[in-house]
C-alpha positions in Angstrom: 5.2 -53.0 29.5 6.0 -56.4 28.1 7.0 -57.4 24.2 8.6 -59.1 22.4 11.8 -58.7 20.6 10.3 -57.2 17.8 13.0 -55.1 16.3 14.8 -58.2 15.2 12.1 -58.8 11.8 14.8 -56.4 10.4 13.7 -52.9 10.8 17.2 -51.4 11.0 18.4 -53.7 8.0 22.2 -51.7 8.3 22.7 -53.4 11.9 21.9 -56.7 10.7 25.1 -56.9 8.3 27.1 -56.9 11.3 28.8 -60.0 12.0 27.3 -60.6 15.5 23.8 -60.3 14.1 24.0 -63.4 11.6 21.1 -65.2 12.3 19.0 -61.8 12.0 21.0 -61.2 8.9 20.0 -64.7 6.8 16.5 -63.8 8.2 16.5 -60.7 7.3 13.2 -60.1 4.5 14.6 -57.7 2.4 17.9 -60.2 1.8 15.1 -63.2 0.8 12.6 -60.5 -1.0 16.3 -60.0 -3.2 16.6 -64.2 -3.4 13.0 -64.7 -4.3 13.9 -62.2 -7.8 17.2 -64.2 -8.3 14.9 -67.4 -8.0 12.6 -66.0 -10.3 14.8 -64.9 -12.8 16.7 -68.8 -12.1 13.4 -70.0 -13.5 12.9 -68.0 -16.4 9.7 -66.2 -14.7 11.4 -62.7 -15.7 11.8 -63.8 -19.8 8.8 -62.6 -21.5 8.8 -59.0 -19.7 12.4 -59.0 -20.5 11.9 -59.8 -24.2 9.7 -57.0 -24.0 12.1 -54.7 -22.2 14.3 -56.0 -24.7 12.1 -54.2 -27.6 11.3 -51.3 -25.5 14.9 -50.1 -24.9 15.6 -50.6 -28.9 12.9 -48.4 -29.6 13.8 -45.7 -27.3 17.1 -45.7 -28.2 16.6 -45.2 -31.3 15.0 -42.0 -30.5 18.3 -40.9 -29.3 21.7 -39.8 -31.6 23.8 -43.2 -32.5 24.6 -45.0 -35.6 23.1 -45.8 -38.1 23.5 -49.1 -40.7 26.7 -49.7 -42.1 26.3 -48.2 -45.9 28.9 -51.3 -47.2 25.4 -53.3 -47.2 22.4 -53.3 -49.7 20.0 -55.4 -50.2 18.4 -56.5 -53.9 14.6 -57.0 -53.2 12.8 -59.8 -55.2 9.5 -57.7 -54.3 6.0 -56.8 -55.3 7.1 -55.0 -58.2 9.6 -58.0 -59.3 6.7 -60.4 -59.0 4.4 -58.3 -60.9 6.7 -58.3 -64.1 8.0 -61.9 -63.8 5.4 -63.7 -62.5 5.8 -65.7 -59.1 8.4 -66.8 -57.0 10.7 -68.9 -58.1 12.3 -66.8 -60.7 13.5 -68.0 -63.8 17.2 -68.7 -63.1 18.0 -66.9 -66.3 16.6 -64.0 -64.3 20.1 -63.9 -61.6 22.4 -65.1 -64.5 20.8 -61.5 -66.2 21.4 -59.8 -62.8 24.8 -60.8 -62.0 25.8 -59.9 -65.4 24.5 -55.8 -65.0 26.3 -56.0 -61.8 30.0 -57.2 -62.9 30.4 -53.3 -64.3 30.0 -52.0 -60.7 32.1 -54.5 -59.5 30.4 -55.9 -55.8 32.6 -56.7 -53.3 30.6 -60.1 -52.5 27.2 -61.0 -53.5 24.9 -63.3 -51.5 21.7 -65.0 -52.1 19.4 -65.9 -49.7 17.9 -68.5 -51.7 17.6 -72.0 -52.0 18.5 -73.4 -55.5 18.1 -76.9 -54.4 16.0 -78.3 -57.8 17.7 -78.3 -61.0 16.7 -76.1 -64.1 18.0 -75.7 -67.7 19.7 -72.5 -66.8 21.9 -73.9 -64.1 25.1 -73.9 -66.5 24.8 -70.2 -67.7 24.4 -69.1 -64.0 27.3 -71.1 -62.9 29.2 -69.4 -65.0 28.3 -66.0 -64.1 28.7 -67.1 -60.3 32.4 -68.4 -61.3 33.1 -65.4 -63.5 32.4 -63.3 -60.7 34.3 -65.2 -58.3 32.5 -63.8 -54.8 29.0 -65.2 -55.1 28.1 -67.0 -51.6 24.8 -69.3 -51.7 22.5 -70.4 -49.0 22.3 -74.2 -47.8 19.9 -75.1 -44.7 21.4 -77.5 -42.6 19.1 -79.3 -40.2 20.6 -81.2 -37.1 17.9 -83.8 -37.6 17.7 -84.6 -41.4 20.2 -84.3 -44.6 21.2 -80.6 -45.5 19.4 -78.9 -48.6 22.3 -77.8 -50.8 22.6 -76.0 -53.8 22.2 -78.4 -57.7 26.0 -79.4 -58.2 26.6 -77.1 -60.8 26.0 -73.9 -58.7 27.5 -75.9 -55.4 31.1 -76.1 -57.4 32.0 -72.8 -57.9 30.4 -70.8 -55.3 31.2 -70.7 -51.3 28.0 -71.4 -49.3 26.7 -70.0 -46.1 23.5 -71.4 -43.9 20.5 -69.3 -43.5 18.8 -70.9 -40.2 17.7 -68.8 -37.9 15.4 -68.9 -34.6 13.0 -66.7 -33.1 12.4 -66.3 -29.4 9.0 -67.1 -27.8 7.9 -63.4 -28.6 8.5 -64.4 -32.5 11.3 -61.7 -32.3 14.7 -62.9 -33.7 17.5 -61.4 -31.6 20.7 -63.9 -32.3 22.2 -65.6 -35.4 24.0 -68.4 -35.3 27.3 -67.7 -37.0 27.9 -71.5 -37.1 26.0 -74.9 -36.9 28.5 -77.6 -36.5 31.3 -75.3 -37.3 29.8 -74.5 -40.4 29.5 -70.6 -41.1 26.7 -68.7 -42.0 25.7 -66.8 -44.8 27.0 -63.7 -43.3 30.3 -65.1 -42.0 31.0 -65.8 -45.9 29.9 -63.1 -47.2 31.7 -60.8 -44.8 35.0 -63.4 -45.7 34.8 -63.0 -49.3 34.7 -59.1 -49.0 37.7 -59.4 -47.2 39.1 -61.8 -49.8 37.8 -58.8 -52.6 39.5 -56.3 -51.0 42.7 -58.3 -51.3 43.3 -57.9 -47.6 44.8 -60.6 -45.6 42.7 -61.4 -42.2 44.7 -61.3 -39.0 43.1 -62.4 -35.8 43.2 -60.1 -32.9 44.9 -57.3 -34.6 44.2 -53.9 -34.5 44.6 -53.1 -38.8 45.3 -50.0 -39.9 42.2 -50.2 -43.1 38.7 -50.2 -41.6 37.4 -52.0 -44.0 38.1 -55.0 -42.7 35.8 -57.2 -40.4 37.4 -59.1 -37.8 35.1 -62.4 -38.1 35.0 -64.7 -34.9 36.9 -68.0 -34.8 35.2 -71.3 -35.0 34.7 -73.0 -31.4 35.3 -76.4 -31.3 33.2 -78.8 -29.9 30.1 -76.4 -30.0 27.4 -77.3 -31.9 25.4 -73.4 -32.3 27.8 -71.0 -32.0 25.3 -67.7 -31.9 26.1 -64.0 -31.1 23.5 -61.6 -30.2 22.0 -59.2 -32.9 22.1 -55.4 -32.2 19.0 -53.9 -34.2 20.8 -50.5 -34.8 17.5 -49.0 -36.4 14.3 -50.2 -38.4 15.6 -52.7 -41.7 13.8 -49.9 -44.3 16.4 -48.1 -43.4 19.0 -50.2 -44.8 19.8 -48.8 -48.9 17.6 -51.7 -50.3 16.7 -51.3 -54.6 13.9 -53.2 -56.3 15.5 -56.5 -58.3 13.6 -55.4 -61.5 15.4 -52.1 -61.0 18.5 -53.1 -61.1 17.8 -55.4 -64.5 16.2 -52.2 -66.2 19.1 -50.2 -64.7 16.7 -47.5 -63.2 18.8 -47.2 -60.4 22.4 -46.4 -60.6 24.6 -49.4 -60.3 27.8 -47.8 -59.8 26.1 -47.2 -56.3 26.9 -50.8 -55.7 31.0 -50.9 -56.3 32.4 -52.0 -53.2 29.4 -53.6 -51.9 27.6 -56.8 -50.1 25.1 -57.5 -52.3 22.3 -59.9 -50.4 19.4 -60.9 -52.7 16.7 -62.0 -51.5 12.4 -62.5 -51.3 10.8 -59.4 -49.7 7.3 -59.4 -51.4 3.9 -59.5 -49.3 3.2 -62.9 -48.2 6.9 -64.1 -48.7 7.1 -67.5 -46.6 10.3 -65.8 -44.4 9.2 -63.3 -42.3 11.3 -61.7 -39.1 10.3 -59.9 -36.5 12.9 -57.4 -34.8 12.5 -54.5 -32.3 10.9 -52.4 -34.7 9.1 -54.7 -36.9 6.8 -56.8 -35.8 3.5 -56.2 -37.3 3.6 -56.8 -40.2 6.9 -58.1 -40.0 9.9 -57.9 -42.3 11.9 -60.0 -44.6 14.3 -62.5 -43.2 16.8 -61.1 -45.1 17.6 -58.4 -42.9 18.6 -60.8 -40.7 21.5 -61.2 -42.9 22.1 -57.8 -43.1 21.8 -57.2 -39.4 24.5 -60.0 -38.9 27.2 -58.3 -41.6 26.3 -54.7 -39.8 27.1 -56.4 -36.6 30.6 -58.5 -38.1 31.8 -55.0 -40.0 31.5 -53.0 -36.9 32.3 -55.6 -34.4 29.2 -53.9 -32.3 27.5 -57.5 -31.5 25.4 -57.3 -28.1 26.9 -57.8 -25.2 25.4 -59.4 -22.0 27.3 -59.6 -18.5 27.6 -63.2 -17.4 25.3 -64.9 -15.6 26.4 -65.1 -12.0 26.8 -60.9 -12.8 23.2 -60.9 -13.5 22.4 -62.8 -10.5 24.4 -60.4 -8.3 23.2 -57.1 -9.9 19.5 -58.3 -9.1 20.5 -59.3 -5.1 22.2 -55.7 -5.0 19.3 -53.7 -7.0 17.0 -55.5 -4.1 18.8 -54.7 -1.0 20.2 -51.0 -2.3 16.3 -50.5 -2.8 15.4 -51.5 0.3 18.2 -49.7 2.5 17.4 -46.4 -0.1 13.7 -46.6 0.9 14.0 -47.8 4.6 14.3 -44.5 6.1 12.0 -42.5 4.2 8.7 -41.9 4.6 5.4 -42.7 2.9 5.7 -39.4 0.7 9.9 -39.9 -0.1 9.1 -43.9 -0.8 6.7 -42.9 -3.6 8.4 -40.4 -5.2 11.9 -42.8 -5.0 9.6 -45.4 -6.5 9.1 -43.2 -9.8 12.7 -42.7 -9.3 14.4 -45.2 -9.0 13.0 -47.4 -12.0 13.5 -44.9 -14.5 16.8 -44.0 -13.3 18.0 -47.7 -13.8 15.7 -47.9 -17.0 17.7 -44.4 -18.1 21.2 -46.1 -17.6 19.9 -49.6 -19.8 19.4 -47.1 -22.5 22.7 -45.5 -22.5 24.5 -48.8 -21.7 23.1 -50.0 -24.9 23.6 -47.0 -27.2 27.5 -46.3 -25.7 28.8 -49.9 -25.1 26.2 -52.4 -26.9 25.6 -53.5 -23.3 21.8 -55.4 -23.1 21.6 -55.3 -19.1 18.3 -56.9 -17.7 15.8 -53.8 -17.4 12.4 -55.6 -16.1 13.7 -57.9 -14.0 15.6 -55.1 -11.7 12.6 -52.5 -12.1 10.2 -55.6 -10.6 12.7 -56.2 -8.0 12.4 -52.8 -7.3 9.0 -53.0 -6.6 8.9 -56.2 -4.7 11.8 -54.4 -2.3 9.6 -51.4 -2.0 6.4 -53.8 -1.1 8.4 -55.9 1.4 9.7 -52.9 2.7 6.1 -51.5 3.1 5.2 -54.7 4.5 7.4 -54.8 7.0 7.1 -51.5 8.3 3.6 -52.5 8.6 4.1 -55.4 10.6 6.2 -53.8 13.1 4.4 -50.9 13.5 1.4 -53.2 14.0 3.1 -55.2 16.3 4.3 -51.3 18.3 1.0 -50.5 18.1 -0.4 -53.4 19.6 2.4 -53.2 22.6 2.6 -49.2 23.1 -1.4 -48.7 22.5 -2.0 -49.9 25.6 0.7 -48.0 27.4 0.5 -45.2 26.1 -1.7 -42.6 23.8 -2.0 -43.0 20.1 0.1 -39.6 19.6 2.9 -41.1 21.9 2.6 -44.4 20.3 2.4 -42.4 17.0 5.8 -40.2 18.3 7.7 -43.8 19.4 7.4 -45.1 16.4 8.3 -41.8 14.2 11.5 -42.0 15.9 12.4 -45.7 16.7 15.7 -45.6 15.7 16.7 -43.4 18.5 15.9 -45.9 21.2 16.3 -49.3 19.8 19.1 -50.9 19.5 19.4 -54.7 18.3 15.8 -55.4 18.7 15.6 -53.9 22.3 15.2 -50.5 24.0 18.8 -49.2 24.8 19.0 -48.5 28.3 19.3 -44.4 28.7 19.8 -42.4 31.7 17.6 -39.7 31.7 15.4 -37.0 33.9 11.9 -38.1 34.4 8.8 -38.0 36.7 7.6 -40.6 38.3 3.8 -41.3 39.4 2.5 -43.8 41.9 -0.8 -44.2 42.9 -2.3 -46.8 45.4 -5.6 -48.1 46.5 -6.4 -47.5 50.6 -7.4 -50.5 52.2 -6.8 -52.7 49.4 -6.4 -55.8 51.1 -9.5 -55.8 53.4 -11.9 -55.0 50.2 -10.2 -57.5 48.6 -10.6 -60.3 51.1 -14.5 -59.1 50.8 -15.3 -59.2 47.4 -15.5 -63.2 44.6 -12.1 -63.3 43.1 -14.2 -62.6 39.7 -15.9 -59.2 40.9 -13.1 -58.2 42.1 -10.9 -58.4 38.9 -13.8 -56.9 36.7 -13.8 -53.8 40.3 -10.0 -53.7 39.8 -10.0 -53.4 36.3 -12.7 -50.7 35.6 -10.1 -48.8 38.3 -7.1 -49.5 36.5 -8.7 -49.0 32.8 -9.9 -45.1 34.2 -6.6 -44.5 35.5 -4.7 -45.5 32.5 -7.0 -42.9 30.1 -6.2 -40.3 32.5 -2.3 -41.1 32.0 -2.0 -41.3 28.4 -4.3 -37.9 28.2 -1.6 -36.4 29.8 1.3 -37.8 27.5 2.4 -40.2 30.2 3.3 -44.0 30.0 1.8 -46.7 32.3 5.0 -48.7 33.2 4.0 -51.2 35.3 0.3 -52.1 37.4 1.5 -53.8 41.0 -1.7 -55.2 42.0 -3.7 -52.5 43.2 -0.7 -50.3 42.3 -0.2 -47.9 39.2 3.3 -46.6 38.3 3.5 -44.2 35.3 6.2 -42.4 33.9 6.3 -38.4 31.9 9.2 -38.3 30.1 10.0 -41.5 28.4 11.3 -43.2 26.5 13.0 -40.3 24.6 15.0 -38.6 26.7 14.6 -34.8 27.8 17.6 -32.8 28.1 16.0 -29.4 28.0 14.7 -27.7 31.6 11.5 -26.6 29.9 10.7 -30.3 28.8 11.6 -31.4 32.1 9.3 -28.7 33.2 7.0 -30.2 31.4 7.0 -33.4 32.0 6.6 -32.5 36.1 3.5 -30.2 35.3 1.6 -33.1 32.8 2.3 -35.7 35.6 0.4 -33.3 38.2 -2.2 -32.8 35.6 -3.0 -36.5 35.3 -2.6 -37.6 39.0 -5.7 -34.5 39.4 -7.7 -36.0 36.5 -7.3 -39.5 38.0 -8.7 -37.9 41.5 -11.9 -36.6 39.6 -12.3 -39.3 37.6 -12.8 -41.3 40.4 -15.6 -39.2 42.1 -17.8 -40.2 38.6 -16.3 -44.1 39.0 -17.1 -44.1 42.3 -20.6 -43.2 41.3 -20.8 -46.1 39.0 -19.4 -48.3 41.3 -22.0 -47.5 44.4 -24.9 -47.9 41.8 -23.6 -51.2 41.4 -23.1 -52.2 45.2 -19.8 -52.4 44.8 -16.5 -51.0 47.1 -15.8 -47.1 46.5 -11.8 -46.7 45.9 -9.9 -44.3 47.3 -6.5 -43.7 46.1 -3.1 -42.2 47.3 -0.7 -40.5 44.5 3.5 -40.0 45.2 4.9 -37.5 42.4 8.8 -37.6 41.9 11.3 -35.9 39.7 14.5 -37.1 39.4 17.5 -39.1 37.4 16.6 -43.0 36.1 17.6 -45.3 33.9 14.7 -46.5 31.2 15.0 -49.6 28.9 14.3 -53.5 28.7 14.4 -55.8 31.3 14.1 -59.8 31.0 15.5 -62.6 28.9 15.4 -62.6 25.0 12.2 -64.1 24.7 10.3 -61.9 27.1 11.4 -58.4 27.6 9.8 -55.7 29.7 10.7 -52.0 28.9 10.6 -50.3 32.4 12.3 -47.7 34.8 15.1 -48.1 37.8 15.8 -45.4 39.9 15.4 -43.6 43.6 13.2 -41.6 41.9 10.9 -44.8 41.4 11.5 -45.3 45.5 10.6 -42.0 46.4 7.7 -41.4 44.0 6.8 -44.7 46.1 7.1 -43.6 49.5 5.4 -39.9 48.8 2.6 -42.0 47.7 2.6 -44.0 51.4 2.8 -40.7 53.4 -0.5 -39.5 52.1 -1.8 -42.2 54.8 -1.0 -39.6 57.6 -1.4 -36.1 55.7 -5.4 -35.6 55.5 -5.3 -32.2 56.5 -4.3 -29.5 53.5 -4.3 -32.6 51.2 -7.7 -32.0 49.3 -6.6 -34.5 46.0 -4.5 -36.9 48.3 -1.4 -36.2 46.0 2.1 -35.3 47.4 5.0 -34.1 45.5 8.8 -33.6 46.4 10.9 -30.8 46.5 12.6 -31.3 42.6 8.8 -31.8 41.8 7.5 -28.5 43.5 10.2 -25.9 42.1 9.1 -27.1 38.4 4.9 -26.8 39.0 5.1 -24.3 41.5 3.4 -21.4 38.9 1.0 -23.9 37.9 -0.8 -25.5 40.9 -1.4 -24.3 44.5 0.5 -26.3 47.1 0.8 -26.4 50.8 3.8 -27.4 52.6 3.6 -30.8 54.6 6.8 -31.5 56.5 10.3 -32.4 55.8 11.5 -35.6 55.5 14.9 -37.5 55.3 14.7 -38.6 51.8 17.2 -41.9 50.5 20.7 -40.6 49.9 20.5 -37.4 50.9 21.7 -35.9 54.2 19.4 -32.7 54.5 16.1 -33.3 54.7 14.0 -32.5 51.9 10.3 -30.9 52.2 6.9 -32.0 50.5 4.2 -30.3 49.5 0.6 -31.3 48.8 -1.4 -30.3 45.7 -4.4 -28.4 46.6 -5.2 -27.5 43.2 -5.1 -25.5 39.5 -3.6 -21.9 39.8 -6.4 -19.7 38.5 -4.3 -18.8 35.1 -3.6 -23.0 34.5 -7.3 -23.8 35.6 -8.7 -21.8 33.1 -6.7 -23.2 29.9 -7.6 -27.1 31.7 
């Protein structure tokens, strides 16, 4: 039974990580199906289903208990309403002198606006003023990398701090980082957050753990770095931030004293307003750009930016996600691999939620659930392949059930791509043609292969019916095996094995009376055959170099099923099916077939002499059920 090494494509992946086994290990499919999703995520194939993942967890989180927007923040909306009373945007600047005058009662702690006062207008002065009377308004400026930086008119850029207000969406149009500084320049948040520091009279300390709450820790310039960003965590949908109606506040509908204390962020929020955002939760229609502010200030207040694990962390996680996958699934079946397939992605998608709503963690959540997948397909694959390739190799040797059983239970014989050699208890058939050689020497070389394989095919159906495994053909000569290649440890398997090995050689007697049939109507030789039956120890497993192995038997039970088989030459008499059987043979099918005693021989190894018996047929309780 020859094949190749087969069980080195990796079937066993858990004997590959041993040191001996390298080669098998860098080969090894399920460590280059884990590669191939590093690779892809190298490349940036993962990014749009991970911006999406990205959005998905957000959304599901939020279905779950966690915070919610810091209630230091509001946000005065220039919005339909506004626009309806004062006419279009631009406002008046008379219109923010009026408005920072009804807030100085309620005393903001820092006021910001998010818009650009780069043209000048007669009411500059008044609203410098206010700005200066105040003494924490912060104003936007929009540097550019490329061209000159739009500033605020010189009367309102002397007495106010200024913060940028450049943002950039991803290739989904979500936003989901702001950059804190652009050529060490902070943002609008960073000074806003700085001057309610400064209006709470507290003095900032890096790195210290301060005893008032209240104030942010705000992150050190980096030198040298062009766009320092930090990554936004949406905490819920920006309508849920406390946001009042500009006009509102002029007419005083709302309480102002509601705003002592506060960062103030004014700002365009009206229908068609030319700044729109898209976050986790908005994205159509989108929201204001605003928010982004206010997202940024939520995030500096509570020090609860994103996180991400470093990139070669990433990397690793998705080479471990792909090979724990595959060892998980390996040794289940078709049933367990489906139902660990439903598992196993919502389990990791389950701890990407709770990594995010306990520790602001964004771990990659597509990227491992697809390498999930592709280890569960090249697992699938693989298992295919080799039990193609089994298939292929047992089929021939053995029934489909057998072939079925072997591989079921592969991992019991094969070690390191071979068949483990195993002493075991097993009977042994051999069956010869008579007169071989002088039908042979009568018969075209081609006719007689096509005679000797019609033979050999017939005998080999009547094997595997019987369970049994054709180990070798020698010429003319068949030798088959029952009781391989698991081993049988119990007497009634052993039992067993002896009665099915019977059973066949009868079957192959009286399927040669209908061959021989077919073979006279075809003027060709008749063949009759001689059958040696032995039970005894032998040792099964592969035989030949590593590029061509042969799984087969070794043994004196191979020699003596061998010479039983030659002493049916000389026993005609009482020897109806030409089959002989030894002594071990007999005492296991004695209450299954008749058998008639034939003489005693000296039998290899042994010093009393041994009796065989010939099989003259079914008892009448075994005929009937075959």
């Amino acid at each position: 039974m020859t094949f190749k090494a087969w069980g080195e494509s990796g079937r066993d992946f858990h004997k590959y990580l041993k040191l001996p086994h390298l080669k098998q290990h860098l080969l090894n499919p399920y460590i280059w199906t884990a590669l191939f999703s590093m690779g892809l995520w190298q490349i940036g194939a993962w990014t749009t289903l991970e911006l999406l993942g990205f959005n998905i967890l957000f959304n599901t989180r939020n279905y779950l208990p966690h915070a919610t927007w810091d209630q230091r923040i509001a946000v005065i909306a220039i919005d339909d309403i506004t626009l309806r009373e004062y006419g279009q945007f631009p406002l008046s600047r008379d219109r923010y002198t009026q408005l920072l005058e009804t807030l100085a009662a309620s005393s903001p702690a820092a006021i910001g606006f998010d818009i650009l006062f780069t043209e000048p207008t007669n009411n500059d002065v008044a609203l410098a003023e206010a700005m200066e009377i105040n003494g924490q308004v912060v104003l936007a400026i929009a540097p550019s990398l490329q061209q000159q930086t739009l500033r605020p008119v010189p009367d309102l850029d002397n007495v106010t701090a200024k913060g940028h207000i450049v943002s950039n969406a991803d290739i989904d149009g979500v936003t989901r980082q702001s950059y804190l500084y652009i050529n060490q320049f902070p943002s609008l948040s960073i000074q806003l957050v700085t001057a309610y520091n400064n209006s709470l009279q507290q003095t900032f300390t890096p790195n210290t753990n301060n005893a008032n709450k209240s104030l942010a820790m705000i992150p050190a310039v980096q030198s040298g770095v062009k766009l320092q960003s930090a990554l936004i965590n949406w905490i819920a949908p920006t309508h849920q931030i406390p946001t009042y109606s500009f006009i509102d506040v002029i007419q005083k509908k709302i309480n102002t004293a509601k705003l002592k204390n506060k960062i103030i962020l004014v700002g365009l929020t009206a229908t068609g307003a030319n700044d729109p955002l898209k976050t986790p939760f908005e994205q159509t229609p989108p929201t204001s750009g605003i928010y982004l502010h206010a997202a940024t200030i939520d995030n500096l207040l509570n020090q609860r930016f994103l996180q991400k694990l470093p990139q070669h962390l990433e990397l690793l996680l998705l080479f471990s996600i792909g090979i724990a996958t595959s060892l998980i699934l390996i040794p289940g079946k078709l049933s367990q691999r489906t139902l660990l397939l439903g598992l196993l992605p919502l389990t990791w998608f389950s701890l990407s939620v709770l990594a995010l709503a306990i520790f602001n963690l964004w771990l990659p959540t597509v990227a491992p659930i697809g390498t999930i997948f592709l280890a569960a397909l090249s697992v699938q694959w693989q298992e295919q392949k080799e039990k193609q390739q089994l298939m292929n190799l047992f089929a021939r040797h053995v029934s489909q059930e057998t072939a079925d059983l072997i591989w079921n239970h592969r991992t019991e014989i094969f070690q390191n791509g071979e068949l483990d050699a195993q002493e075991m208890v097993a009977t042994v058939l051999f069956s010869d043609i008579r007169s071989f050689t002088t039908i042979s020497e009568g018969m075209k070389p081609r006719d007689l292969l096509n005679w000797l394989n019609s033979y050999l095919g017939a005998m080999a159906d009547c094997v595997q019916e019987h369970h049994g495994v054709i180990d070798k053909y020698i010429g003319d000569a068949v030798m088959a095996v029952f009781g391989i290649p698991f081993p049988h440890t119990q007497s009634e398997e052993i039992q067993q094995d002896a009665i099915a090995a019977v059973s066949a050689a009868i079957s192959m007697q009286k399927r040669l009376i209908s061959l021989n049939q077919e073979l006279d109507s075809l003027g060709k030789p008749k063949i009759n055959i001689g059958i040696g039956i032995h039970t005894g120890l032998l040792v099964a497993g592969s035989i030949g170099g590593s590029q061509r192995l042969n799984y087969s038997v070794l043994g004196d039970a191979v020699n003596i099923a061998a010479r039983l088989e030659q002493l049916n030459k000389h026993v005609q008499e009482g020897n109806p099916y030409s089959i002989l059987v030894s002594e071990t043979t007999f005492q296991l099918i004695k209450h299954y077939f008749d058998t008639q005693k034939v003489e005693q021989i000296q039998l290899r190894g042994r010093q009393q002499l041994t009796m065989i018996y010939s099989i003259t047929g079914w008892k009448d309780s075994f005929a009937q059920a075959n």
